[in-house]
N, C-alpha and C positions, 0 to 999 in steps of 0.2 A: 504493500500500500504506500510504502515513501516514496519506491521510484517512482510513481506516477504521480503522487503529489510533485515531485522535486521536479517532472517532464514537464508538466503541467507548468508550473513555475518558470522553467524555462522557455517553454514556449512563448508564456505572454509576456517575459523580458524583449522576447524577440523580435515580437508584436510590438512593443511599445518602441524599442530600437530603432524599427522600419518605420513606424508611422512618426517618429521624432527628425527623421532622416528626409523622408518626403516631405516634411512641412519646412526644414530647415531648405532642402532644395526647392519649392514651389517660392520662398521667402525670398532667395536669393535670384532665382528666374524671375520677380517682378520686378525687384530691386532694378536689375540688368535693365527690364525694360523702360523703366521711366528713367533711367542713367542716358540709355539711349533715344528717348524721345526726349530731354533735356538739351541733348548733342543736336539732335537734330535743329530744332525751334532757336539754337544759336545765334546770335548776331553776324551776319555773314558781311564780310567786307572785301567781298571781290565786287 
């Protein structure tokens, strides 16, 4: 009965890992894009 509690445990470590991992990546993919709709909207002096 522990190794499955202790699987169990590990799983939703692992769970929580991924789903900490794709908000960190979705966080830093908007970032990027209003970095680059910043760049773009620039003062352009040509």
């Amino acid at each position: 009965m522990k190794e499955v509690f202790l699987r169990l445990a590990l799983v939703i470590a692992l769970e929580l890992v991924n789903a900490v991992e794709a908000y960190l990546h979705s966080l830093m993919a908007s970032r990027r894009r209003s970095n680059d709709a910043a760049w773009d909207n620039r003062p352009k002096f040509v």
